[in-house]
C-alpha positions as CSV (number, residue, x, y, z in Angstrom):
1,X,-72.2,85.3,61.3
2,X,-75.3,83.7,62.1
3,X,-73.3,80.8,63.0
4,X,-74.1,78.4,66.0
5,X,-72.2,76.4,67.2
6,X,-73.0,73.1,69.9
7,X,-71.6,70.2,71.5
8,X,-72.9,66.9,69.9
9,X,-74.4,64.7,72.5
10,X,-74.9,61.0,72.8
11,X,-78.7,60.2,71.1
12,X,-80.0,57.9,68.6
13,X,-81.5,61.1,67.0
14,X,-78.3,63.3,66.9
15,X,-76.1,60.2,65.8
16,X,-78.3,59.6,63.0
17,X,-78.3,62.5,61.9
18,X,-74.7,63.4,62.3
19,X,-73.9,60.3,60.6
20,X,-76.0,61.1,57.5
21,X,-74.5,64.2,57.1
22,X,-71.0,62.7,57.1
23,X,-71.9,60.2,54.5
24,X,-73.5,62.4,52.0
25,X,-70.6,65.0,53.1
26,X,-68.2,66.3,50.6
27,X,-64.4,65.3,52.6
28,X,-66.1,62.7,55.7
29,X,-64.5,59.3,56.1
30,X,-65.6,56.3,58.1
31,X,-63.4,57.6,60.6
32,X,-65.9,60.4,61.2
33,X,-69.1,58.5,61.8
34,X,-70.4,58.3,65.3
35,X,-70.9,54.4,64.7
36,X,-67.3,53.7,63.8
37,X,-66.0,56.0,66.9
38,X,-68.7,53.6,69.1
39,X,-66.2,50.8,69.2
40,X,-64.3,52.4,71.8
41,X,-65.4,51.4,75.0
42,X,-67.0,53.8,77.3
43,X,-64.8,56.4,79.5
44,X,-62.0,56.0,77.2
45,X,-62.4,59.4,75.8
46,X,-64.5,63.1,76.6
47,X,-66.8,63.7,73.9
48,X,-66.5,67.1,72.8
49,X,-67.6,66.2,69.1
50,X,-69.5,70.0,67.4
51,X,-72.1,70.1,65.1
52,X,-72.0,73.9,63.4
53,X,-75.0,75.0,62.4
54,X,-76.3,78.3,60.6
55,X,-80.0,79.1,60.4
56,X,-80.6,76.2,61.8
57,X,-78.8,74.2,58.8
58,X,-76.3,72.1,59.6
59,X,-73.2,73.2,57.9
60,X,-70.0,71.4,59.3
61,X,-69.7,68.4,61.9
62,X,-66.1,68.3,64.2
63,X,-65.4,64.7,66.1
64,X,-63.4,65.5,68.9
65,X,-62.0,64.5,72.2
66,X,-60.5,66.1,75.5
67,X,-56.9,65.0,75.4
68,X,-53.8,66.3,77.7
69,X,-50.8,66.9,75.6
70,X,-47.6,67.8,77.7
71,X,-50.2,68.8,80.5
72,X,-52.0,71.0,78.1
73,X,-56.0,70.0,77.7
74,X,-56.1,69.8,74.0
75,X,-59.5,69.8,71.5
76,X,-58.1,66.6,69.5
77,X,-59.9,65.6,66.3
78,X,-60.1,63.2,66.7
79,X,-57.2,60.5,69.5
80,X,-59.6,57.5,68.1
81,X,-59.2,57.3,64.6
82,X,-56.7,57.9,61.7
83,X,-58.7,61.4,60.5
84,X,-60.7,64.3,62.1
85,X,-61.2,67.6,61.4
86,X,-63.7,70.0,59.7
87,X,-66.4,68.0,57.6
88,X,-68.9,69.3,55.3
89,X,-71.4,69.3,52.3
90,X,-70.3,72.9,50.6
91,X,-67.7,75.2,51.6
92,X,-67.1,78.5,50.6
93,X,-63.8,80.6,51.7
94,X,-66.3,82.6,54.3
95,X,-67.6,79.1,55.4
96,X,-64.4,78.0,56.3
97,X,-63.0,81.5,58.2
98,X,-66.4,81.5,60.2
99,X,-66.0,77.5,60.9
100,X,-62.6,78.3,62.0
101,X,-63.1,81.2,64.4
102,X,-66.1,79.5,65.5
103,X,-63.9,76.4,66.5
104,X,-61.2,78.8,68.4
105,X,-64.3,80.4,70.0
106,X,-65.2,77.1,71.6
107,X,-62.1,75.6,72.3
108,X,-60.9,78.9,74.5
109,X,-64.3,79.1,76.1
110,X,-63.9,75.1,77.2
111,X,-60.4,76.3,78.6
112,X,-58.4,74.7,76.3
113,X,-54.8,75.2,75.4
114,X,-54.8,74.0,72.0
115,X,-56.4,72.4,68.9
116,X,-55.1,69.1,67.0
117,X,-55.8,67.7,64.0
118,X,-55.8,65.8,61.4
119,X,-57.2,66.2,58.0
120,X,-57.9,63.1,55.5
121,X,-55.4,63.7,52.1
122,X,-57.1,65.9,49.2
123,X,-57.5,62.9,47.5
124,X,-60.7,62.2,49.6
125,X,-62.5,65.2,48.9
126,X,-65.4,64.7,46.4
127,X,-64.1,68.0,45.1
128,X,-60.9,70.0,45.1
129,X,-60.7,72.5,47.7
130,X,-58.0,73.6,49.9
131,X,-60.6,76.4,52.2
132,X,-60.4,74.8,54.9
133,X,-56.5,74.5,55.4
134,X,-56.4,78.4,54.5
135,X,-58.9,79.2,57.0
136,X,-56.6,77.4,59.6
137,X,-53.1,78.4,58.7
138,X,-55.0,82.2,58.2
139,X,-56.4,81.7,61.7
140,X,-52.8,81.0,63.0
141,X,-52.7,76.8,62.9
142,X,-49.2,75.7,62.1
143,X,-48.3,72.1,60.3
144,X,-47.4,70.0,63.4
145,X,-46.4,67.3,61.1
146,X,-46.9,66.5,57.5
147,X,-46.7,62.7,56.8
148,X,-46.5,60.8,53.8
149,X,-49.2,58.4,52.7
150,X,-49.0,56.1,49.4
151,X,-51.9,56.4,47.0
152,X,-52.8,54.8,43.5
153,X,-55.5,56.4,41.0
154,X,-57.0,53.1,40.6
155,X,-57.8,53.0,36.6
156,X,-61.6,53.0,35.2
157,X,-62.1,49.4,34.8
158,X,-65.1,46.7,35.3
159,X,-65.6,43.1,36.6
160,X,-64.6,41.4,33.1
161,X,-61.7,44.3,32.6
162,X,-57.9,41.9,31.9
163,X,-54.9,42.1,33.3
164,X,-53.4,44.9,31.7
165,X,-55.5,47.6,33.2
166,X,-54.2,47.3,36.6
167,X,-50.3,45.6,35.4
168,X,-50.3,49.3,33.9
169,X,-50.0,50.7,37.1
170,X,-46.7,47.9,38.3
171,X,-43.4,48.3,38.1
172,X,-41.6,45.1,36.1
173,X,-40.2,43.5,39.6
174,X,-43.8,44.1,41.1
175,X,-45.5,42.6,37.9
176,X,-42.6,39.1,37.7
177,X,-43.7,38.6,41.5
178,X,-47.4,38.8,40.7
179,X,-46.8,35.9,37.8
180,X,-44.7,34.1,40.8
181,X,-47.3,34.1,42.8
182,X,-50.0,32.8,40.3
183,X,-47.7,30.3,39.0
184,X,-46.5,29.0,42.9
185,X,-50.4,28.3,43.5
186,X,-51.4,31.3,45.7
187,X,-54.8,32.2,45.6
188,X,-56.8,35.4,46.9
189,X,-60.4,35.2,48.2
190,X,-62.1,37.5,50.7
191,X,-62.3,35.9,54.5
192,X,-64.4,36.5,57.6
193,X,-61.6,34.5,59.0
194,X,-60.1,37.4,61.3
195,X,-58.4,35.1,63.7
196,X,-56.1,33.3,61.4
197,X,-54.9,36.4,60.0
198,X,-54.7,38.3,63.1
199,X,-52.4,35.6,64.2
200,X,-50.2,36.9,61.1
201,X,-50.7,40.0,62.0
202,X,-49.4,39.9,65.8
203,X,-46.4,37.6,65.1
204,X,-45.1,40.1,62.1
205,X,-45.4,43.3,64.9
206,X,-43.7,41.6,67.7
207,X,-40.8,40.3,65.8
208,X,-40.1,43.6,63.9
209,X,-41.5,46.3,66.0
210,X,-41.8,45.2,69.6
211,X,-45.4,46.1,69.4
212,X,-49.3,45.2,69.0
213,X,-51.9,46.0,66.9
214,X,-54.0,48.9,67.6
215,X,-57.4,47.2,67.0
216,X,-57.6,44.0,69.8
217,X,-59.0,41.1,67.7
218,X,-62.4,41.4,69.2
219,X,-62.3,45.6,67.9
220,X,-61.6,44.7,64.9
221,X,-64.4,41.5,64.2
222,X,-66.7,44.1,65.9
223,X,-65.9,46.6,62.9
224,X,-65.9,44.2,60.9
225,X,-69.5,43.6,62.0
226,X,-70.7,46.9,62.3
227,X,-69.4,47.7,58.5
228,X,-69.8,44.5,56.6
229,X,-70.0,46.3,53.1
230,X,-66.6,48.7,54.1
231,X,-64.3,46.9,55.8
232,X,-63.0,43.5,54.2
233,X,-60.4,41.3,54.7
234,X,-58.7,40.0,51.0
235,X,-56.3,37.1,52.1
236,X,-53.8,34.8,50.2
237,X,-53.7,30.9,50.7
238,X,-51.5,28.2,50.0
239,X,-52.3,25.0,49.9
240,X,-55.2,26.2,51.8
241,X,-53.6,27.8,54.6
242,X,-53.5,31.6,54.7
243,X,-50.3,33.0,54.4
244,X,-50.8,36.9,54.0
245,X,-53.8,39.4,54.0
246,X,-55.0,43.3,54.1
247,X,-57.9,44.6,55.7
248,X,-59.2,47.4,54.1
249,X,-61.8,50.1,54.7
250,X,-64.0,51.6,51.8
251,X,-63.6,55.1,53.7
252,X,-65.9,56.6,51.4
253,X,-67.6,56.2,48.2
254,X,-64.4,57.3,46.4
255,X,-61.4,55.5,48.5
256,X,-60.2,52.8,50.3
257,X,-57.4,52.4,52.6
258,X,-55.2,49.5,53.1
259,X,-55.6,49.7,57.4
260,X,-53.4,46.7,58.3
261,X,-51.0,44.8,55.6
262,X,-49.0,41.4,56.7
263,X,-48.1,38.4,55.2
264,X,-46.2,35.4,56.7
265,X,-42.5,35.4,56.5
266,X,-42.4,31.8,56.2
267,X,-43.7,32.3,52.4
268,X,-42.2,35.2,51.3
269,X,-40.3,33.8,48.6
270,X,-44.0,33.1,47.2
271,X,-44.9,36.5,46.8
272,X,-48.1,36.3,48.1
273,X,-48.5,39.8,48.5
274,X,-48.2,41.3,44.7
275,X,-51.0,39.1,43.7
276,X,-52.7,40.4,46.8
277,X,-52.9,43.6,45.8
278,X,-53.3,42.6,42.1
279,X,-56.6,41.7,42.9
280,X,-57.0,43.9,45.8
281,X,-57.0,46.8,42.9
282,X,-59.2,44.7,40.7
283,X,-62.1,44.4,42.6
284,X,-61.9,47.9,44.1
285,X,-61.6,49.4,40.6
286,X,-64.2,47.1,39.6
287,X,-66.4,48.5,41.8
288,X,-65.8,52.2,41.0
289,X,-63.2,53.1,43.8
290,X,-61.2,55.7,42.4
291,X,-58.0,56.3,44.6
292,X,-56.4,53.0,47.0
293,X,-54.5,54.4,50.1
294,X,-51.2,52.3,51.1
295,X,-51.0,54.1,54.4
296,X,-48.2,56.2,55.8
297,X,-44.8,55.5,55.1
298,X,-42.7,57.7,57.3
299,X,-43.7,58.4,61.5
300,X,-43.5,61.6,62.5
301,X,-41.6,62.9,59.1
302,X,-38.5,60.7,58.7
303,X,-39.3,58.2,56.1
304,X,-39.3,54.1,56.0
305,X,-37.2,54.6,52.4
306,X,-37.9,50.6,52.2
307,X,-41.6,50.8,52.6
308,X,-41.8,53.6,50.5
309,X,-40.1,51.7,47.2
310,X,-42.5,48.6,47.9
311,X,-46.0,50.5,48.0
312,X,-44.3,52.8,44.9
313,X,-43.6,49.2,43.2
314,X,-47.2,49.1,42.6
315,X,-48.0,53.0,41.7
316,X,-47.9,54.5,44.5
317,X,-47.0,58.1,45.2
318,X,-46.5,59.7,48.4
319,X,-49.1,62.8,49.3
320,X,-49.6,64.2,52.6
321,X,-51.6,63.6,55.6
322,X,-51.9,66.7,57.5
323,X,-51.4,67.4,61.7
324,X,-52.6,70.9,61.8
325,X,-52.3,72.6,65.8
326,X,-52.8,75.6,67.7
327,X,-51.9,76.9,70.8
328,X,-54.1,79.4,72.3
């Protein structure tokens, strides 16, 4: 097999490298770099990210973490962000069987119990290819849970493209709110102003969840920071004041996911959030994006049927977002 496999450990010179290879990869995400995974503070996880190599070549890069799942120690890929799993330049079928067993190999050797994770949608991957799931259902992975996230093929457009490019994509009610909005006064700029709209944010969680974000504030400035051409923050003001916005992340030169979505209810009559993503879709398609990700809508495979028909309003269609596990 020729294959060699080794535990990834904390230098400037290895994260450099690894995070190279994720960015001219052929499936890795922001979610994968070692400099995104760095905003968690120290002690919060065990590193047991894997760089596989063969002939000395890197071939495929694993983030991972020690994790205890009902008092199992579990190889997660990866507890700290939204995707893990395999990522690589080219994949053959052999590739991905050797990758697999190679994985399995490590994780029983480490005295784990099982393997988690979870794969970005095919819609990420700079070419088709479903290897890599075969290798793992092959190797004996099961689906531990298949969620739903909503996705729009974002149309070829430019900066001076008109509004019927992206109103092809709206359904009617989505495109009369979008007029609403325009015609009420709401207007959409980009903001470094995190605060104000984490303030949204918070409020909107509490009142209908019971629960908090899961970036702090100061996480989320410090990505913010750390990936000032990928991560962006497109609010909606009235009168000034902002009254809804989305933060998204350019994941990777082909997609971009909305992360966190809220407006104030106080203004929902305004519609602030179809001309949000109005122009949310314009500028990404503008600037050669090809797929927008609405995020899940179902948890843990029972569906927010609401949700759903709001991100379809704007061309959405549900594809999944893969939990693969494994218990050895």
């Amino acid at each position: 097999m020729n294959l060699h496999l080794e535990r990834c450990s904390n230098t400037e010179t290895n994260n450099a490298e690894w995070d190279d290879f994720v960015r001219s990869s052929a499936n890795g995400t922001i979610f994968h770099l070692r400099k995104f995974l760095a905003y968690h503070p120290e002690g919060r996880f065990s590193d047991h990210s894997l760089l596989l190599r063969r002939k000395g070549k890197m071939q495929a890069i694993m983030p991972a973490v020690e994790w205890w799942i009902d008092k199992e120690k579990t190889l997660f890929s990866h507890r700290g962000a939204s995707f893990g799993g395999l990522v690589y330049e080219e994949c053959s079928i052999q590739d991905a069987i050797d990758w697999v067993q190679a994985l399995k190999n490590y994780a029983r050797q480490q005295d784990f119990r099982r393997i988690m994770l979870t794969l970005p949608p095919q819609q990420y991957n700079r070419t088709a290819s479903n290897y890599l799931e075969f290798a793992l259902v092959q190797a004996g992975f099961r689906y531990q849970k298949r969620e739903l996230t909503a996705i729009v093929e974002l149309p070829n457009t430019t900066l001076d493209t008109g509004e019927p490019d992206i109103f092809q994509l709206f359904k009617p009610e989505a495109r009369t709110a979008t007029r609403k909005a325009r015609k009420m006064g709401v207007e959409i700029h980009t903001s470094q102003d995190f605060a104000a709209y984490y303030e949204i944010l918070s409020h909107n969680l509490m009142m209908r969840h019971n629960a908090t974000p899961t970036h702090t504030l100061q996480e989320l400035e410090y990505l913010a920071a750390a990936f000032p051409s990928e991560i962006t923050l497109h609010a909606a003001y009235l009168d000034g004041r902002m009254i809804a916005g989305v933060v998204n992340f350019i994941v990777n030169p082909r997609t971009v996911i909305a992360f966190y979505i809220s407006d104030n209810k106080e203004f929902q009559e305004v519609r602030a959030l179809n001309l949000l993503f109005y122009e949310i879709f314009a500028y990404y398609a503008a600037h050669g994006i090809k797929w927008y990700d609405f995020g899940t809508f179902t948890l843990n495979m029972e569906p927010n049927l609401g949700l759903g028909r709001f991100k379809e309003s704007f061309g959405a269609h549900g594809v999944f977002r893969d939990t693969l596990e494994i218990l050895l």
